[in-house]
C-alpha positions as CSV (number, residue, x, y, z in Angstrom):
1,X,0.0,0.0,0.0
2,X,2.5,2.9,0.7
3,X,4.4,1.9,-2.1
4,X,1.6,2.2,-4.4
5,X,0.9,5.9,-2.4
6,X,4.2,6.9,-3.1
7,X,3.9,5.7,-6.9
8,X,0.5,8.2,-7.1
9,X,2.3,11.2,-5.2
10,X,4.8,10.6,-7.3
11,X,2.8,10.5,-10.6
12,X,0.8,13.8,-9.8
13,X,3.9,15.4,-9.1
14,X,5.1,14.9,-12.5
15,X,1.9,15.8,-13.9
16,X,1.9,19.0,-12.0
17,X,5.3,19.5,-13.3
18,X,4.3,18.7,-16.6
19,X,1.4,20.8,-16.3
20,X,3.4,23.7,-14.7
21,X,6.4,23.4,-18.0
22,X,3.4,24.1,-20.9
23,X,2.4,27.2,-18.6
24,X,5.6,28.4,-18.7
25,X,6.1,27.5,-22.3
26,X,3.0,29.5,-23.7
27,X,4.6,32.5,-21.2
28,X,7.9,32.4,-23.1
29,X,6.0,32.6,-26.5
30,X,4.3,35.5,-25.9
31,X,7.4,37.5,-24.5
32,X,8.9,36.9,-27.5
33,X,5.6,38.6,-28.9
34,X,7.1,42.2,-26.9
35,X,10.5,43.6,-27.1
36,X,10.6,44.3,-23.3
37,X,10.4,40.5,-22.4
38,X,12.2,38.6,-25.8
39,X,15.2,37.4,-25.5
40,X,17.9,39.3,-26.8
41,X,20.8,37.7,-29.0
42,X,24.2,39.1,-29.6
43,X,25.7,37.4,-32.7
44,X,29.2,37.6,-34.0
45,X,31.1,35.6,-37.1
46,X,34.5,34.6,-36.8
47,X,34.0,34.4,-40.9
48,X,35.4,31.0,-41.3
49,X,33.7,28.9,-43.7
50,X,35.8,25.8,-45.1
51,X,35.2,24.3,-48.9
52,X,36.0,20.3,-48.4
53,X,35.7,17.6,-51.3
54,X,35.7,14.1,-50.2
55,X,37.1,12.6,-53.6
56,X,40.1,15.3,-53.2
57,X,40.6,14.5,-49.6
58,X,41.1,10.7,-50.5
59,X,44.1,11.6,-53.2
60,X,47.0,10.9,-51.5
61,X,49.6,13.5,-51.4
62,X,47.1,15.8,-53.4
63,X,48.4,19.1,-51.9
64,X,52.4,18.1,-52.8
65,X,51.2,18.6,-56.3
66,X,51.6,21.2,-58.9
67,X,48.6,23.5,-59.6
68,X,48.3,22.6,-63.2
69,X,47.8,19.0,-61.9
70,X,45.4,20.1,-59.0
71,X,43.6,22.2,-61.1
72,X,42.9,19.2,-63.8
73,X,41.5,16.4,-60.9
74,X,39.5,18.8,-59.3
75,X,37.8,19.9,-62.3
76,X,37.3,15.5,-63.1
77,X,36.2,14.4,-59.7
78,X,34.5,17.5,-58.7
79,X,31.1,19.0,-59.3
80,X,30.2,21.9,-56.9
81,X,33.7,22.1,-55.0
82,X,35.4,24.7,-57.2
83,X,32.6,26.6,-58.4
84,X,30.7,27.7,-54.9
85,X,32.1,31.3,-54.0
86,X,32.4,31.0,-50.5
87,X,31.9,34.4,-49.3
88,X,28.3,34.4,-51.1
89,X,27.5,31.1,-48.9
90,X,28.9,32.7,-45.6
91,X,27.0,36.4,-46.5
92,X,23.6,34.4,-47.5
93,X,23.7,32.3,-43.9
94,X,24.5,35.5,-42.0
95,X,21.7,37.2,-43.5
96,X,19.1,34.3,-43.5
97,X,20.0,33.4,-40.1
98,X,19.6,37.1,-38.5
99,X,16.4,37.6,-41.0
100,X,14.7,34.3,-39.3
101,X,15.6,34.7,-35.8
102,X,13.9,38.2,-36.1
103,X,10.9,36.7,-37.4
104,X,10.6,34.1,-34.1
105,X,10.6,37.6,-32.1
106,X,14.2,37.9,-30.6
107,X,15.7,41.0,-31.0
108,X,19.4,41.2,-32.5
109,X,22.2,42.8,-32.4
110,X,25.3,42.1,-34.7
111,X,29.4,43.1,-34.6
112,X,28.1,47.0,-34.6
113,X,26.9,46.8,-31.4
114,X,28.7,46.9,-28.1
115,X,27.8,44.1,-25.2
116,X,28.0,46.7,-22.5
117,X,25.5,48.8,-23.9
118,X,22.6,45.9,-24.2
119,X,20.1,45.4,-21.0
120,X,17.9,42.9,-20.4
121,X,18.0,39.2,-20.9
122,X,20.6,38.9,-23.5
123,X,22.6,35.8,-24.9
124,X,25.4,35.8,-26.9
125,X,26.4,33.6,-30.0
126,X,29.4,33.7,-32.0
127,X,29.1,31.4,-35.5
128,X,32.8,30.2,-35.3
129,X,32.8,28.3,-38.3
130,X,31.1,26.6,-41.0
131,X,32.2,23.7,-43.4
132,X,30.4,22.8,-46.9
133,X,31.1,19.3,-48.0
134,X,30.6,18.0,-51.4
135,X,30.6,13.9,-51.2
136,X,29.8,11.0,-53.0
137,X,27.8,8.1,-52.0
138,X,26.1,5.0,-53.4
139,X,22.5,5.0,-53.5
140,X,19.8,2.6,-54.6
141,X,17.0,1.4,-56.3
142,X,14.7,-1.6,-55.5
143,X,12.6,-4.0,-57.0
144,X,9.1,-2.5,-58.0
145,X,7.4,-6.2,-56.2
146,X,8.5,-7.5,-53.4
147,X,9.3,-10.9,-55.0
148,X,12.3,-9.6,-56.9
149,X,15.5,-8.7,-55.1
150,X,16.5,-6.7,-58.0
151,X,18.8,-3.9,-56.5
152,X,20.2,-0.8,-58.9
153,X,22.8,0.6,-57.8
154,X,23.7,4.8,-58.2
155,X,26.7,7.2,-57.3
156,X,24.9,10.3,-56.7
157,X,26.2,13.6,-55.1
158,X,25.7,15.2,-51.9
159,X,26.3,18.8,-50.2
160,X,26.5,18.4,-46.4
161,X,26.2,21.9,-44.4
162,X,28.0,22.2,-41.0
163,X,28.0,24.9,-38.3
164,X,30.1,25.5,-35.3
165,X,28.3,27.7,-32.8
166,X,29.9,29.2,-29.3
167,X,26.6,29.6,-26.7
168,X,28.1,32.6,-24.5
169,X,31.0,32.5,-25.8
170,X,32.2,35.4,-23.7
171,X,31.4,33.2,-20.5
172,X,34.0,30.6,-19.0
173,X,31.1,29.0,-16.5
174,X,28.2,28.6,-18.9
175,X,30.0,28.6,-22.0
176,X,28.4,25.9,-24.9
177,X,29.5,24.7,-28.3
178,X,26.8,23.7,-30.4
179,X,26.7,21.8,-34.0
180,X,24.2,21.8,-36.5
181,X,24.6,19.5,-39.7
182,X,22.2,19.4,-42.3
183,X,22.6,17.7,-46.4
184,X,21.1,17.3,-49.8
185,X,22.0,14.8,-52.4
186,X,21.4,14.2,-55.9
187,X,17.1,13.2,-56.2
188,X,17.1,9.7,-57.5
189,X,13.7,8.0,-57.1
190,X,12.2,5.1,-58.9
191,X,12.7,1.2,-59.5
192,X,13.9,-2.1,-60.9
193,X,11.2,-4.0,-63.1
194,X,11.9,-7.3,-64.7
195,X,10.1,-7.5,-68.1
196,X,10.4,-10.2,-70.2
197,X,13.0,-11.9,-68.7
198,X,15.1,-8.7,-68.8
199,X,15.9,-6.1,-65.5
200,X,15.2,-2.3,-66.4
201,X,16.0,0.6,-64.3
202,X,13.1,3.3,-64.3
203,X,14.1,6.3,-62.4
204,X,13.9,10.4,-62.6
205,X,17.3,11.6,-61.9
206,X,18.4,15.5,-61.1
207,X,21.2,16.5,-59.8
208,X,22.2,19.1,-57.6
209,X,24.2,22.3,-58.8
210,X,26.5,25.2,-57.3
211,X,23.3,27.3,-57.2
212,X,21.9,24.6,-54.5
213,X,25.1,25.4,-52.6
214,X,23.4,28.8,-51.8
215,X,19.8,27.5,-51.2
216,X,21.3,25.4,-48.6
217,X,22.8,28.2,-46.9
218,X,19.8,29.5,-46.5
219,X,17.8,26.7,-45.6
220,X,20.2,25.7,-42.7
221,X,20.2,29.7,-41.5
222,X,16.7,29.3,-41.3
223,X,17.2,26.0,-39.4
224,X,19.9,27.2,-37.3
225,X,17.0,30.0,-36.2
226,X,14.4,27.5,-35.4
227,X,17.1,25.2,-33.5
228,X,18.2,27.7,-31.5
229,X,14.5,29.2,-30.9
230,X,14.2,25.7,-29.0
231,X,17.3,26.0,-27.3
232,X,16.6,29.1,-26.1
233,X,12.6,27.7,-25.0
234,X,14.0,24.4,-23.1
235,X,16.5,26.6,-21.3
236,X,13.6,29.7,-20.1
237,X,11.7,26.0,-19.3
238,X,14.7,24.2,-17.1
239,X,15.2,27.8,-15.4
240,X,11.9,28.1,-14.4
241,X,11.1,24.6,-13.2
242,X,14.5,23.9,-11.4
243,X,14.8,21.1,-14.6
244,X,11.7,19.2,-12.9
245,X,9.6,19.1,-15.8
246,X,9.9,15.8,-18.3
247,X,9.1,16.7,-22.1
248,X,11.6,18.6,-24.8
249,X,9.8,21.4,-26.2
250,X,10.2,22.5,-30.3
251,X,8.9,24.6,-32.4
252,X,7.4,24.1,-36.1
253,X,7.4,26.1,-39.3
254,X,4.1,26.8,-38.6
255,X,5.3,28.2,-34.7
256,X,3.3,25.1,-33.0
257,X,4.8,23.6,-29.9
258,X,5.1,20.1,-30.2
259,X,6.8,18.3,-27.1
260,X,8.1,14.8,-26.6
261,X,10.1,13.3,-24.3
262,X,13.2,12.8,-26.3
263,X,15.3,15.9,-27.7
264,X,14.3,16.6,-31.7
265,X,15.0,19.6,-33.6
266,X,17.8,20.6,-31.7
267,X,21.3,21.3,-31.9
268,X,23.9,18.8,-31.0
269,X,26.1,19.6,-28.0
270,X,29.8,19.0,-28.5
271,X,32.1,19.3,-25.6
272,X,34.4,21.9,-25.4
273,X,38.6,21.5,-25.6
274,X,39.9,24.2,-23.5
């Protein structure tokens, strides 16, 4: 019997936690609605952003060559790699990812601006580097019925898009590093058919371009927004609940809350390498 008490206090606790945690949730929404509650971001770039090819980085002794000859393989085994300028990238993220932050309500301040001058609840965020990886992989086709193990196999192309961020970067005791990754890949969609005693391939096949270097950009500023628009929620939430509560809060495109009890649409947290 008292263990089956302590089971029920124990459930309505966490229910009145839980209950307690959405309250505080639809609070931190509307402050964001107000520009004497939002939160306040300070953003600064280190300007890094890194161009990486994964069929260069497998050439052995690659960089001990002459340009001519560096020139000539990356033009063969490359796509994308040579032709992205990467300033464009890094100016198209900056913009994008100021752009959609302002949207979710926080108010931002950039390079411009001094720290000491901003009141309020403020957080800082320095972008400390990005990296935009062109890579090849093998994808697949299979059968179009399940009694055929027909498989066609594909090497498609791929952009990956990844992001360094420093979470208070200006603060020893609190200090975070957080990583975003997000990629695209050739679209290759259909399936294997045997007809007539012969296997066919039927498949729609498109492949990616520079210009899809810069929509990705974009795309992952916006991302890097909404990611950090969670961040920023499940933090207010631990703050204001001591941690007690038990879901992971997010956001959607269309500004829903969803919860669940495992972390989604968030960044990953690296550790830090003093």
């Amino acid at each position: 019997m008292k263990k089956l008490i302590l089971a029920v206090i124990l459930l309505s606790a966490t229910f009145t936690a839980n209950i307690q945690a959405q309250e505080i949730v639809k609070r931190f929404l509307k402050n964001q609605e107000t520009t004497s509650k939002n939160e306040i971001i300070y953003i600064t770039y280190d300007d890094v952003i890194i161009l990486t090819n994964d069929n260069i980085n497998r050439m052995f002794g690659f960089e001990s060559l002459d340009e001519e000859t560096k020139k000539e393989l990356t033009q063969k085994y490359t796509r994308i790699y040579d032709k992205v300028n990467k300033d464009e990238v890094l100016n198209i993220y900056k913009k994008g990812l100021v752009k959609e932050l302002r949207r979710y309500g926080f108010t931002i301040y950039q390079q411009a601006y001094k720290v000491n001058k901003i009141t309020g609840r403020f957080n800082t965020l320095n972008v400390s580097q990005i990296e935009l990886e062109e890579f090849t992989r093998i994808d697949s086709l299979n059968a179009k019925y399940y009694t055929d193990s027909t498989v066609y196999y594909k090497t498609v192309t791929g952009l990956r898009f990844n992001v360094w961020l420093e979470y208070n970067f200006a603060d020893t005791t609190s200090r975070q590093l957080l990583f975003l990754s997000h990629e695209i890949t050739d679209e290759f969609e259909g399936f294997t058919e045997e007809i007539d005693g012969e296997v066919y391939a039927d498949y729609t096949y498109s492949a990616l371009t520079p210009n899809d270097a810069y929509t990705l950009s974009n795309n992952v500023a916006k991302l890097t927004a909404r990611y950090m628009y969670n961040f920023l929620l499940n933090k207010y939430v631990q703050e204001k609940t001591g941690n007690s509560h038990q879901y992971h809060y997010s956001i959607g495109e269309n500004k829903k809350i969803k919860y669940s009890l495992y972390k989604t649409d968030t960044f990953e947290e690296l550790p830090i390498e003093e």
